[in-house]
N, C-alpha and C positions, 0 to 999 in steps of 0.2 A: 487190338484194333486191326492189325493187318491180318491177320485171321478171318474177322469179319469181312475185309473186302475182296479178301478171296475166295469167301463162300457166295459171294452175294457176286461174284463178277458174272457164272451161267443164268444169271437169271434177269444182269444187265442187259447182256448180249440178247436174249430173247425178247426183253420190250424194244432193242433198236434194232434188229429184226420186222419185226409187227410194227415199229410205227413208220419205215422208209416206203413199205407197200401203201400204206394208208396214203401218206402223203403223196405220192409217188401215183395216185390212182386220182388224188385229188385236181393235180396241177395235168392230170390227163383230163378228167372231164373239164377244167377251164378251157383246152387247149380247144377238146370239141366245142364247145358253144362260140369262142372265137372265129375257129374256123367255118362255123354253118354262117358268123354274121358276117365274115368278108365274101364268101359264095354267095350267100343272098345280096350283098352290097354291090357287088361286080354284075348282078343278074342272072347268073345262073341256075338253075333247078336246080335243090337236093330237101329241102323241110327241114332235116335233121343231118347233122354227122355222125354214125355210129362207131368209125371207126379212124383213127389216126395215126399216122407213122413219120416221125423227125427223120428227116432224112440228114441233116444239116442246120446248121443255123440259119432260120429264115427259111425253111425250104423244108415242105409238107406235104406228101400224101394222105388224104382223107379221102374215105368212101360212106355215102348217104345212106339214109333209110331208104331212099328210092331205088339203089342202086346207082346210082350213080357215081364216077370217081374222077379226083381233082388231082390235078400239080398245083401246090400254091404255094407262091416263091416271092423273094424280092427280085427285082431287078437292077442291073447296074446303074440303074438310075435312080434305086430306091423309091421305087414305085411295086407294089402290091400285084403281081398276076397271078389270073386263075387258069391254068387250061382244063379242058375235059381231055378224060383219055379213054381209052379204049378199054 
Protein backbone atom coordinates (compact mmCIF):
# COMPACT_ATOMS: atom_id res chain seq x y z
CA UNK A 1 0.00 0.00 0.00
CA UNK A 2 2.55 2.47 0.78
CA UNK A 3 4.52 1.54 -2.27
CA UNK A 4 1.58 2.50 -4.29
CA UNK A 5 1.54 5.87 -2.76
CA UNK A 6 4.82 6.59 -3.39
CA UNK A 7 4.67 5.67 -6.99
CA UNK A 8 1.52 7.58 -7.59
CA UNK A 9 2.85 10.71 -5.45
CA UNK A 10 4.88 12.28 -9.20
CA UNK A 11 1.97 12.02 -10.88
CA UNK A 12 -0.19 13.83 -7.75
CA UNK A 13 2.06 16.51 -7.75
CA UNK A 14 1.61 17.12 -11.58
CA UNK A 15 -2.25 17.30 -11.60
CA UNK A 16 -1.89 20.00 -8.61
CA UNK A 17 0.40 21.68 -10.69
CA UNK A 18 -1.97 21.97 -13.91
CA UNK A 19 -4.93 22.48 -11.88
CA UNK A 20 -3.62 25.91 -9.58
CA UNK A 21 -2.91 27.68 -13.20
CA UNK A 22 -6.26 26.72 -14.37
CA UNK A 23 -7.91 27.90 -11.38
CA UNK A 24 -5.55 30.63 -11.01
CA UNK A 25 -6.37 31.93 -14.75
CA UNK A 26 -10.05 31.41 -13.88
CA UNK A 27 -10.42 33.83 -10.70
CA UNK A 28 -8.21 36.21 -13.14
CA UNK A 29 -10.75 36.45 -15.94
CA UNK A 30 -13.51 37.10 -12.97
CA UNK A 31 -11.38 39.70 -11.72
CA UNK A 32 -11.28 41.35 -15.47
CA UNK A 33 -14.91 41.50 -16.09
CA UNK A 34 -15.39 43.02 -12.59
CA UNK A 35 -12.97 45.41 -13.14
CA UNK A 36 -14.39 46.61 -16.81
CA UNK A 37 -17.91 46.71 -14.72
CA UNK A 38 -16.77 49.23 -11.90
CA UNK A 39 -14.87 51.34 -15.01
CA UNK A 40 -17.79 51.42 -16.92
CA UNK A 41 -20.02 52.13 -13.59
CA UNK A 42 -17.72 55.06 -12.50
CA UNK A 43 -18.00 56.37 -16.37
CA UNK A 44 -15.00 55.89 -17.67
CA UNK A 45 -13.79 54.56 -21.09
CA UNK A 46 -12.21 51.28 -21.51
CA UNK A 47 -15.04 48.25 -23.46
CA UNK A 48 -12.98 45.69 -22.22
CA UNK A 49 -10.15 44.93 -19.56
CA UNK A 50 -7.38 42.86 -21.03
CA UNK A 51 -5.12 43.06 -18.56
CA UNK A 52 -4.87 43.16 -14.46
CA UNK A 53 -2.48 43.33 -11.74
CA UNK A 54 -3.35 43.03 -7.56
CA UNK A 55 -1.47 45.27 -6.31
CA UNK A 56 -3.00 44.82 -2.74
CA UNK A 57 -6.06 44.03 -1.22
CA UNK A 58 -8.65 46.06 -2.89
CA UNK A 59 -6.20 47.90 -4.90
CA UNK A 60 -5.85 47.22 -8.92
CA UNK A 61 -4.15 48.12 -11.90
CA UNK A 62 -6.11 47.22 -14.98
CA UNK A 63 -5.27 48.23 -18.56
CA UNK A 64 -8.28 48.12 -21.62
CA UNK A 65 -8.66 47.08 -24.88
CA UNK A 66 -8.61 50.67 -25.81
CA UNK A 67 -5.51 51.29 -24.13
CA UNK A 68 -6.49 52.74 -21.57
CA UNK A 69 -5.17 52.34 -17.78
CA UNK A 70 -6.81 52.52 -14.38
CA UNK A 71 -5.86 52.66 -10.39
CA UNK A 72 -8.86 50.97 -8.93
CA UNK A 73 -8.82 51.08 -5.09
CA UNK A 74 -10.94 51.33 -2.16
CA UNK A 75 -10.88 54.12 -0.16
CA UNK A 76 -10.66 55.05 3.44
CA UNK A 77 -14.06 55.46 3.31
CA UNK A 78 -14.80 52.40 1.51
CA UNK A 79 -15.87 53.84 -1.31
CA UNK A 80 -14.76 52.28 -4.82
CA UNK A 81 -12.27 54.82 -6.96
CA UNK A 82 -11.24 54.70 -10.31
CA UNK A 83 -8.39 57.12 -11.53
CA UNK A 84 -6.87 57.22 -15.14
CA UNK A 85 -3.19 57.19 -15.31
CA UNK A 86 -0.80 58.04 -17.49
Amino acid sequence: MRKRLIARAPALLVLACLATPAAAQQDNEALKKDLTAVIALQGQPCGEVVSATVLKQNDYAATCKDGNKYHVFENDKGRVVVEKQK
